[in-house]
Structure formats: C-alpha cells, structure tokens
C-alpha positions in Angstrom: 10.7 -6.9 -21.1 13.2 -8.9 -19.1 14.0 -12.2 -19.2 15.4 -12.9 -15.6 16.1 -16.1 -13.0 14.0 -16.5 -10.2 16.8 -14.2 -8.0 16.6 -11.2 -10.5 14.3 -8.5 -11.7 11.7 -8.5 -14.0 10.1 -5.9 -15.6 7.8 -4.8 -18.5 7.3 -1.1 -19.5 3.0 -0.8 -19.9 2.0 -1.1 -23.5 -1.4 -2.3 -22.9 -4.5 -0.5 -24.6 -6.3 2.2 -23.0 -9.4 2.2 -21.5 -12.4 5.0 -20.8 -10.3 5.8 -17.6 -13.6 6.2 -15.6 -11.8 5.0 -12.3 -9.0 7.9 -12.0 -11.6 10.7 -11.2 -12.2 9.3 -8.2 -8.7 9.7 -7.5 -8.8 13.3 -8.1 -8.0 15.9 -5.3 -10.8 16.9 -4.3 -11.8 13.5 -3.9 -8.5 13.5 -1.9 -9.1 16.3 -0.1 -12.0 14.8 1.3 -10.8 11.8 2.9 -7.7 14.4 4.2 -10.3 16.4 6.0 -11.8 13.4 7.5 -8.4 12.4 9.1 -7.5 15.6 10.2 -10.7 15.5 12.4 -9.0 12.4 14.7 -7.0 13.6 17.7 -4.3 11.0 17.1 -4.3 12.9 13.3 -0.9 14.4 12.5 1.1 14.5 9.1 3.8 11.7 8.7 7.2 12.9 7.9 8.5 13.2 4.6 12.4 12.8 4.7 15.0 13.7 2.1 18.1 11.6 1.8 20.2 13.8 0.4 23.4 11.8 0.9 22.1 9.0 -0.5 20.5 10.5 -3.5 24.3 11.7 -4.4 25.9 7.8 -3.6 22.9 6.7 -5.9 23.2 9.4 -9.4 19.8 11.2 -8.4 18.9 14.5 -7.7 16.8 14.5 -4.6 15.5 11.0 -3.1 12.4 11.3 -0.8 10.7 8.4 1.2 7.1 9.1 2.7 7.1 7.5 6.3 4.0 6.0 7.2 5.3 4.5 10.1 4.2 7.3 12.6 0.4 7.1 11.3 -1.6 7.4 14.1 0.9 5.2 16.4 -0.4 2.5 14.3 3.2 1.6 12.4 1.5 1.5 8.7 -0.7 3.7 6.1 -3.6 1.2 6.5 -6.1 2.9 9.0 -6.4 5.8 6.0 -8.7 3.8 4.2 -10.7 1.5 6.7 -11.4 4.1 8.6 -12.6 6.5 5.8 -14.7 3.5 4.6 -16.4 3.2 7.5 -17.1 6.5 8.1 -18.4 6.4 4.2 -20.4 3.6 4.6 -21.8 5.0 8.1 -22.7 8.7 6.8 -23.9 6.5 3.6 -26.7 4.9 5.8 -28.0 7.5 7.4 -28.1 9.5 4.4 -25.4 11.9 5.2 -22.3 13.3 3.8 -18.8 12.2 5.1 -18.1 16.0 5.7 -21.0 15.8 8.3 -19.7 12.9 10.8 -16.1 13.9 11.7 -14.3 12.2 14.7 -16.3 13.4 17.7 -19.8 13.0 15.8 -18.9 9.1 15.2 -17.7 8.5 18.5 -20.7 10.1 20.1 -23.4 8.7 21.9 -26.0 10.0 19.5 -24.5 8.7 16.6 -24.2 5.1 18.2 -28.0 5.2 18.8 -29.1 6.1 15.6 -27.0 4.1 13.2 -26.4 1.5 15.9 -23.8 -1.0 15.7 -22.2 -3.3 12.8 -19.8 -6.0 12.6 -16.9 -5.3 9.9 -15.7 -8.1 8.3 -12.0 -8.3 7.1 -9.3 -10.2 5.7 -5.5 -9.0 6.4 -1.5 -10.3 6.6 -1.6 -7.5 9.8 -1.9 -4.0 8.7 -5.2 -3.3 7.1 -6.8 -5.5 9.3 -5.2 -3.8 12.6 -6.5 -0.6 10.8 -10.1 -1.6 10.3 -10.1 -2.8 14.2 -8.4 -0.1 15.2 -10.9 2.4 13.7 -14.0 0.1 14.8 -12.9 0.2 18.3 -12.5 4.0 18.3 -15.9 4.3 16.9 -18.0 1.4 19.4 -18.5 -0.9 16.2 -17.6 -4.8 16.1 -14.6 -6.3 13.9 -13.7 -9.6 12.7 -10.7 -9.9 10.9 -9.3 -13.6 9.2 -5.6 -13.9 8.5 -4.0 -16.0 5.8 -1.5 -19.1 7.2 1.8 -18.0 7.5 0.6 -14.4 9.3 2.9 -14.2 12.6 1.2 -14.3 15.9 2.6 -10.7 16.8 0.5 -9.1 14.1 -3.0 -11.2 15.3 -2.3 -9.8 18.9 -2.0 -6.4 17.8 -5.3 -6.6 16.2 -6.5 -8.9 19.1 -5.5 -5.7 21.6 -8.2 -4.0 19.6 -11.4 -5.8 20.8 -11.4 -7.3 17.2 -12.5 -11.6 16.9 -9.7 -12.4 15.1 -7.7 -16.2 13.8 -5.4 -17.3 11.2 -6.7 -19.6 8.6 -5.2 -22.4 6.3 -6.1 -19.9 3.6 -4.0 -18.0 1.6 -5.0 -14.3 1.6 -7.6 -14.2 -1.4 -9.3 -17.4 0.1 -9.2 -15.4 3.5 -11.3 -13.0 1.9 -13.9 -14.7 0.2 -14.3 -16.3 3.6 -15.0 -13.0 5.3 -17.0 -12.0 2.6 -19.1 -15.0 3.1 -19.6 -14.7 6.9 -19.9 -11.0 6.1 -22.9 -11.4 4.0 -24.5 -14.2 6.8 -24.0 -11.5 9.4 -27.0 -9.2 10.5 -25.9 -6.0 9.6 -22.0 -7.4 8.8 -20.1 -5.2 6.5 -17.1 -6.3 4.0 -14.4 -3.3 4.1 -11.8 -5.0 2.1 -9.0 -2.9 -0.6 -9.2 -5.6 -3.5 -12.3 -4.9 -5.3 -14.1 -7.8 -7.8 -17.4 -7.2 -10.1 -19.9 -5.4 -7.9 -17.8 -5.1 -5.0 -15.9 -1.9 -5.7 -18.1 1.1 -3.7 -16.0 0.3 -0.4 -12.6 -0.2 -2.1 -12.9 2.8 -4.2 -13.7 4.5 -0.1 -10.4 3.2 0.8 -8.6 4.2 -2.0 -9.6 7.8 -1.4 -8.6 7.4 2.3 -5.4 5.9 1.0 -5.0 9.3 -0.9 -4.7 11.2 2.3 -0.9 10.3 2.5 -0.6 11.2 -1.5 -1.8 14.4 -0.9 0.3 15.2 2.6 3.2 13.8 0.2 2.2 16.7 -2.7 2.4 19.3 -0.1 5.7 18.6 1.6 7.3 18.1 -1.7 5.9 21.5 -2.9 7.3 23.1 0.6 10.6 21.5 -0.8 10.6 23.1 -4.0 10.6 19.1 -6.0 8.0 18.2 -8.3 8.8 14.5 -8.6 9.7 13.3 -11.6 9.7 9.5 -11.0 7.6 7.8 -8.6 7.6 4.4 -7.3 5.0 2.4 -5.6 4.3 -1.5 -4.3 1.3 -2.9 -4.7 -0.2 -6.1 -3.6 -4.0 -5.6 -4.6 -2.8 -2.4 -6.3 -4.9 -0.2 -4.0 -2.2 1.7 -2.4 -0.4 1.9 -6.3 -4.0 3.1 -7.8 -4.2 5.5 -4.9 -0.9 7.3 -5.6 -0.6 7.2 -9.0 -4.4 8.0 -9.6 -4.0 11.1 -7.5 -0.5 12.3 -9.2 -2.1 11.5 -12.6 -5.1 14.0 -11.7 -2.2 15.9 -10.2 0.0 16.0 -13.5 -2.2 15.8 -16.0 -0.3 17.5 -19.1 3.2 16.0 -17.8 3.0 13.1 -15.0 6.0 11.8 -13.2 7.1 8.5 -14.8 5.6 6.0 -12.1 6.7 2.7 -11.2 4.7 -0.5 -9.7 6.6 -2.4 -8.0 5.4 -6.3 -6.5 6.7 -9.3 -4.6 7.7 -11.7 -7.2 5.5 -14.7 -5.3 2.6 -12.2 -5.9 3.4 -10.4 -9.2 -0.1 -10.4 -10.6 -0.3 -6.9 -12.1 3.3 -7.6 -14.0 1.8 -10.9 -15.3 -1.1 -8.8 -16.6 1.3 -6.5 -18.1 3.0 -8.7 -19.7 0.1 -10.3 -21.2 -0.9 -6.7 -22.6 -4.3 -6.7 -23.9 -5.1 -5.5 -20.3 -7.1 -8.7 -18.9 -5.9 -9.5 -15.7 -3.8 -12.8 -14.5 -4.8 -14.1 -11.0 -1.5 -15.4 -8.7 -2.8 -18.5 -6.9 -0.5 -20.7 -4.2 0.6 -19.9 -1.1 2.7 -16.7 -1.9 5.6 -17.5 0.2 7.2 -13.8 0.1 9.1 -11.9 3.1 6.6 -9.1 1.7 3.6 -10.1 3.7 1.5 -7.0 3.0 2.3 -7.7 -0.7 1.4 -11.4 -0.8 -2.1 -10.9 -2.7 -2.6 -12.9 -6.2 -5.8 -11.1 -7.3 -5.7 -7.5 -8.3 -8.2 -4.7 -7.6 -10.5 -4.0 -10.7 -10.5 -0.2 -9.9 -7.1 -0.2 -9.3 -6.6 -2.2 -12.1 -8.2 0.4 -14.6 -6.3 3.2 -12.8 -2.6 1.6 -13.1 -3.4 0.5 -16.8 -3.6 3.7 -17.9 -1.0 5.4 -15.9 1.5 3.5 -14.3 4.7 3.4 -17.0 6.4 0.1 -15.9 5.5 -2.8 -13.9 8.5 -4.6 -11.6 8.4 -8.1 -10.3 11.0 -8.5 -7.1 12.7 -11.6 -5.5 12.6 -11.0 -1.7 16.7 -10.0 -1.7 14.9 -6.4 -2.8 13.3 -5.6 -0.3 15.4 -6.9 2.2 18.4 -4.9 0.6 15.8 -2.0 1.4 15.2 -2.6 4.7 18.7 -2.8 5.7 19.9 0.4 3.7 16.7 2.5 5.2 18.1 1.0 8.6 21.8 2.0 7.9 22.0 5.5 6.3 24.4 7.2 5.0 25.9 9.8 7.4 23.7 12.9 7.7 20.7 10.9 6.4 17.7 10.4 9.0 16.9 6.4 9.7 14.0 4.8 8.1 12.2 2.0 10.2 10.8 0.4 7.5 9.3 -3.0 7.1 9.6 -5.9 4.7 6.1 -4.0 2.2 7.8 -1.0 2.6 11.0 -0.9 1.9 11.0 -2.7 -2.0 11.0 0.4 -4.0 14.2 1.2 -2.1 15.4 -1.8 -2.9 14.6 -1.3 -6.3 15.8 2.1 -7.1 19.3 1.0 -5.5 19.2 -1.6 -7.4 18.4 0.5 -10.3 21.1 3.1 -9.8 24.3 0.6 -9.0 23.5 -2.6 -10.5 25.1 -2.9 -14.3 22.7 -5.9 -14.9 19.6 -2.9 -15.0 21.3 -0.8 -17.2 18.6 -1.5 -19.8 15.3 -0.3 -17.7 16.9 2.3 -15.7 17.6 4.0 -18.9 13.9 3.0 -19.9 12.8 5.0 -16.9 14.7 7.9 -17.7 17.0 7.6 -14.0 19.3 9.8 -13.9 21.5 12.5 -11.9 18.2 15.0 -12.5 16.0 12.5 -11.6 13.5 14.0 -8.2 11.9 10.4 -6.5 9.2 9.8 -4.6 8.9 6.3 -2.4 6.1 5.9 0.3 7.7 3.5 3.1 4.0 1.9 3.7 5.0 0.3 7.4 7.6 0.2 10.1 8.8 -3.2 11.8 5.4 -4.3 12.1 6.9 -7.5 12.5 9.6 -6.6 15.2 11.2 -10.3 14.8 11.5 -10.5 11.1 13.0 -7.2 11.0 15.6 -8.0 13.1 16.6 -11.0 10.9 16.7 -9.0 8.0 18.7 -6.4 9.5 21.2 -7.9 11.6 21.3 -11.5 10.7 21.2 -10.8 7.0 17.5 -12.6 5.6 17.5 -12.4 2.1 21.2 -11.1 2.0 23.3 -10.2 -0.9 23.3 -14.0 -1.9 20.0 -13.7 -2.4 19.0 -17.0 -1.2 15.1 -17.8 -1.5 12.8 -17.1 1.6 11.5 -20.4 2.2 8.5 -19.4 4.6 8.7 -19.4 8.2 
C-alpha cells in the first residue's frame, strides 16, 4: 500500500478474505442480457460509442486504450437511466406479477398498463445523474418522482431534473443523509417507492435491479471490444456507491471466469470508502462521513453498496483513492486529443480512470503499482466515461481555466 500526501495517490492491491460470492451471479450475462433487452425496447435506445485512442495508447506504453462513452445515452449525458429505469420496470412487472421480458417500452407507456398498476411516486436521492435518470424514466412512463439533492449540487443539474416533471430541492444534507431522507418520506408515501444504487441490510432487491440495468453498457462494451478483436486485459472503473464498479466487474468476472482482466476501482479521495475498507482488509466496510467536498460529484458517496461490496471484494484487484487534480487531468486530456484521436466530452465522475492510467503510465512516482497491475506496452484497457459535461460550467473551468491543474491545488467547494 501507499503511503501518499493529500495531493497524491493512494492505493492498496485487495488482500481481503473471500466470501460465498453469492452477489456476482446476479451479475452474470444472462442477467445482463436481460436488462439489454429491456433498453433496446425504448425508441431513444441506441448503443453508445466505444472509441479507441490509438494515439494515445502509443504516447502512454499500452497496447490499445478504449473509453466507453456514455455520454450519448439516451440524450441524457450519463449511464444513469440504465438502472432506474430497469428498476422500475422491475419493480412494476414485480407487482403485477409479471416478468420484465413482458412490459417492454410501449406496454409501460400504455394506457392499459397505467390503469392496472396505476401510479407511484419514486423517491430518490442524487448529485444530478441518477436522479435525472429516475425522472426521466418516470416521466416517460406517467409515474411521479421526487428527487432530494445533497448541498453543494449546482442549480443546472436540479433544473434538468426539474424539466422532467420531477418535485425536486437541494438539502443541507450530504448525499447519504439525502437518502435516508427519501427513504423516510418514501416509506410515508402511499404507494412511494425508494429506487436508490447504494444498497444497506434489507434494502438490496432494487439496487441489485439497477446494477443489472447498469450492466447493459458492460455488455454493449463486451461486444464492441470483441468486434475489435481486444479482450481487455486491465479494466478500470470509479465508484462512488460501487454500483456502477460491482456492475462492470461482476459482469467481466462472470465473463472471465478462468482468467479475468486485472480490474481497478478507482474513488474520489473525499469519498474513498471502499479503499478505506480495503485497507482495513478483513472485509468490513468503513463509512466516509463529512461533506465530501470533491470536483467528482457523482463520486461524493461515503457509504458503500453491500451487494456491491461483496462483488468488488472478491474481484476487483486494487482499490485507488484520487485527489481531484486526477480527474481533472482526465477531463482535459479527453477534451484535447492527441491528433487522430476522436474527443471525449467527459465530465468530472468520468473522466478519473483517465486520469489515473495517465498518471500510471508517465508519472515515475507510480512506478511501484503500475508494475503491481501488470501496465505495460501489451496492456488492452477498458475505461467507461460514465457522463459528459453534465455540469456545462464546471467543465469549462477545468478545461480552459485550469481547476485542479497540474499544481494540484485542493478543490475547496464552490
């Protein structure tokens, strides 16, 4: 493990004991392939690029270098509507005793449907994205939404979900007291639904839903890379809850079974509870708590996912705790390539594992875990940009008036 300042890198490779490993088979493809299905039945469905920067592989030592862009999912700017709207549709199919495979798109939206199950309120907590997503999918299908947004959230990413019919405000809560608060109202609702990707002791039906929907991107990703003739051999993935991480890795796990990529974790340093828990290594988990301050604002969650949690214990190799110059290095170099390399608009969440592997791959200071992960000039990645410039404003100051530059002063909040 490192031993690192407040401005560098820290990292522990995952010793922890095993458990049962009950969680990853619901993570398996045909779990995935599921959820896929389901989103391929939406008219705004199509598959987010996959793009290979080849030139910067070669300036960095790998062999191939790909980014998943989930910036054009469903004109939405981020991966999040995968999983609230799969949960939904679970819960839905769940209560009138139906399979997911039997209420696609059109049979949600429909008239019929509407007066039979009727109409719930979904209750949600969210920095922007998932939250957006859940209002976004409750719209579409004639249900209520009420989201609650930690302090510091920017009033572009309320309006956004605001624009979709949702009751949304910003508390003076951080994000895991923003959801126990919709959990709470959830619960004192008639007929109110929590759709939420952390997951606590009997809470974890819904999240596991959204973890699956999550997977539809992992599985798109599989595809593409197979078109490409790359079976990854490293992967790297943020977390804040871990859903997105326990998603990805779960799936490539199942995937992989006999000889998985090496996969990464990779967290805001403000929020790094899964490193903590790594570090701890006897594979209880160590809650974040504080306001979070953290340009990563999709990352800025202190309590991890139990399913998750079980998932990324047994699989994920290394866990990596980042100061906010990461991912603002990896916003800028996604919105600068290298000659011959396709742009990236990607977002302060989405852009740390390309801050990382840069990092990695140039840095003489992370000599020691870029050997421990094996990077090298045969190395095939995988990174899943999770959002655009969801925040139009901030990602303006990190890319042309230098947030978070090379100096890597602290972000001191807004």
């Amino acid at each position: 493990m490192s031993k690192a300042s407040d401005n560098q890198l820290k990292w522990t490779l995952n010793t922890m004991p095993k458990t049962d490993d009950l969680q990853a088979r619901n993570m398996s493809g045909e779990e995935m392939a599921k959820a896929h299905a389901f989103h391929q039945s939406f008219p705004q469905y199509s598959v987010t690029p996959l793009t290979r920067l080849s030139n910067l592989a070669e300036y960095l030592g790998l062999k191939r270098l790909y980014v998943k862009d989930e910036s054009y999912r469903f004109g939405l700017n981020a991966f999040k509507v995968l999983g609230g709207s799969y949960a939904i549709a679970r819960y839905i199919a769940q209560q009138l005793g139906k399979d997911v495979s039997e209420v696609p798109y059109h049979v949600l939206t429909s008239k019929e449907l509407r007066e039979e199950f009727g109409q719930a309120t979904f209750f949600t907590a969210t920095d922007g994205n998932h939250g957006r997503g859940i209002a976004w999918a409750a719209n579409k299908l004639g249900q209520k939404c009420v989201v609650r947004m930690p302090k510091g959230s920017t009033q572009t990413r309320l309006e956004n979900i605001a624009k979709e019919n949702a009751t949304v405000t910003i508390e003076d809560l951080n994000y895991d007291d923003c959801v126990r608060m919709a959990a709470k109202e959830a619960e004192n609702t008639e007929h109110g639904i929590m759709v939420q990707d952390t997951a606590w002791e009997g809470y974890e039906e819904i999240p596991t839903w959204i973890m699956q929907g999550y997977g539809t991107l992992a599985l798109e990703a599989d595809q593409q890379l197979a078109k490409d003739g790359c079976r990854p051999t490293h992967i790297f993935i943020q977390a804040g809850v871990g859903s997105l991480a326990g998603a990805v890795i779960g799936y490539f796990a199942n995937r992989f079974k006999e000889n998985p990529p090496i996969m990464v974790v990779v967290e805001a340093m403000a929020a790094d509870c899964l490193y903590r828990s790594a570090v701890k290594g006897d594979g209880s988990r160590i809650d974040v708590t504080g306001d979070m301050l953290t340009i990563m604002a999709g990352l800025a969650c202190g309590e991890a996912n139990t399913v998750s949690w079980d998932i990324l214990r047994n699989h994920a190799d290394a866990f990596v705790s980042c100061p906010d110059w990461v991912s603002a290095n990896g916003t800028r170099i996604y919105g600068a390539p290298l000659r011959g390399d396709d742009r990236v608009f990607s977002g302060e969440s989405g852009s740390v594992t390309m801050g990382l592997v840069a990092a990695l791959m140039t840095k003489p200071e992370y000599r020691e875990l870029r050997e421990a992960l094996k990077l090298d000039d045969s190395s095939e990645v995988l990174l899943v940009s999770s959002e655009g410039d969801t925040d139009p404003d901030r990602y303006r100051e990190i890319v042309w008036e230098g947030l978070c530059g090379t100096d890597k002063e602290p972000f001191e909040g807004i």
